[in-house]
Structures are given as C-alpha cells and as structure tokens.
C-alpha positions as CSV (number, residue, x, y, z in Angstrom):
1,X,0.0,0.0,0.0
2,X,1.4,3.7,-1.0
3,X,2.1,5.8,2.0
4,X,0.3,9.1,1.8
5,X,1.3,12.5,3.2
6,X,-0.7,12.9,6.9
7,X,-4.3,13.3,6.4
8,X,-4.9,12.8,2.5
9,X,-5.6,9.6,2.7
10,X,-8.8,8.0,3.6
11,X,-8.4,4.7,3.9
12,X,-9.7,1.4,5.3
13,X,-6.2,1.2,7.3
14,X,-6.2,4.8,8.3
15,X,-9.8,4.9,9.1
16,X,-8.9,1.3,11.3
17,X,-5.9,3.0,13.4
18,X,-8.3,6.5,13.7
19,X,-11.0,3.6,15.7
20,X,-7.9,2.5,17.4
21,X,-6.4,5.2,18.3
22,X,-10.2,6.7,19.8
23,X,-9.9,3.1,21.6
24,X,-7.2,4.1,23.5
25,X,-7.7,7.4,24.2
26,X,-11.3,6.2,25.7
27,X,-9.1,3.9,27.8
28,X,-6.9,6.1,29.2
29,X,-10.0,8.2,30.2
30,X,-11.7,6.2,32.5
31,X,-8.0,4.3,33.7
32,X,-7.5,6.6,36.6
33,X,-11.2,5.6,37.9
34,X,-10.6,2.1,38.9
35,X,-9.8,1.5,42.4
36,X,-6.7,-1.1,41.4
37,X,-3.9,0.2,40.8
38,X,-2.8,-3.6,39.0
39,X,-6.0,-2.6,36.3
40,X,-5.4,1.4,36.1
41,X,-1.5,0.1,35.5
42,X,-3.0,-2.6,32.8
43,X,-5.6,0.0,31.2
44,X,-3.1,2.9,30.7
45,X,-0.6,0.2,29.3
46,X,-3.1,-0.9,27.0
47,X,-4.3,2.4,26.3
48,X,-0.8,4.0,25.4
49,X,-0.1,1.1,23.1
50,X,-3.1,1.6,21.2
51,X,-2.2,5.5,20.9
52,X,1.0,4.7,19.7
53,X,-0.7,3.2,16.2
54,X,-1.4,6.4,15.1
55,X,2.1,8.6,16.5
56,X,3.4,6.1,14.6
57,X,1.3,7.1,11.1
58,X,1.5,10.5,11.4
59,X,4.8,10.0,12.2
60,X,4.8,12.1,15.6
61,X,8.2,10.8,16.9
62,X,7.7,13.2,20.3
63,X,4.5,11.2,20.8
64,X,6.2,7.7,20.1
65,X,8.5,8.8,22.5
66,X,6.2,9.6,25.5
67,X,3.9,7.2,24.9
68,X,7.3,4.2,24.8
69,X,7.9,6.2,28.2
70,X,4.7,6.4,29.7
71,X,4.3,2.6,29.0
72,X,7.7,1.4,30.4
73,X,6.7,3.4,33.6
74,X,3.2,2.0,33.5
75,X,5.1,-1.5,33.5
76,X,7.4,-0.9,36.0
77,X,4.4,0.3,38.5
78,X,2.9,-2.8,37.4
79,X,5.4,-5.4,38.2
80,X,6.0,-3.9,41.5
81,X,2.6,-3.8,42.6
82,X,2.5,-7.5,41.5
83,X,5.5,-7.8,43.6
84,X,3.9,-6.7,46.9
85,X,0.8,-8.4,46.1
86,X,2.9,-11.7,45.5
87,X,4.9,-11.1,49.3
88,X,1.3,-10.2,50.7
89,X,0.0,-13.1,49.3
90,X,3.0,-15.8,49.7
C-alpha cells in the first residue's frame, strides 16, 4: 500500500488505526477511575499502546517517545505492585 502525506488519505487502514487510536484514548480516560492500581496500570498500558498506532502514522516521533515512556513506567508500576501483592499473598 502507497504511503500518503498525513491526512490525505482515507483509507480502510487509516480509518482502522483512527478507531484505534479513539480506543485508547477512551481507555486512558476512564483508567485513573478504577480502584486497582494492577487494572489502572494494565488499562493505561493498554491504552498507550493503542495511541502509539497512530504517532506512529503521522509519524509524531515526540508522541512515540512519550507514549514508549509512559508505558515502560506503566510497566514498571505494574510489576511492582505485582510484587507486593505476591509477598502479601505468599
């Protein structure tokens, strides 16, 4: 498929990672609601990756970045929280 310059093309791909892209941002919305911090961690993760689909078509390289960052601090959070659950737990 020919790459087009941003916004002149209207395709089913680009109208895909637009739904996608509104997908995560709905997630990263209602993230900070939920009272675990495990699933807010999970649903900003999730909704981050799905953002990055379209920084990465528009090619918005600051966006990429933040979102790569935002995720690897998401995960970090994540796996420590796992961590204490795991000692409370075990």
């Amino acid at each position: 498929m020919e790459r087009k310059y941003k916004g002149q093309s209207h395709s089913l791909e680009k109208k895909l990672i637009e739904v996608i892209a509104w997908g995560g941002a709905m997630i990263l919305i209602v993230a900070p609601f939920f009272q675990d911090i495990r699933l807010t961690s999970f649903n900003m993760i999730f909704g981050l990756s799905l953002l990055t689909f379209q920084a990465l078509d528009q090619e918005l390289w600051n966006l990429v970045m933040l979102n790569i960052c935002g995720i690897v601090g998401w995960s970090l959070k994540l796996k420590k929280e796992n961590e204490i659950e795991k000692a409370r737990i075990g």
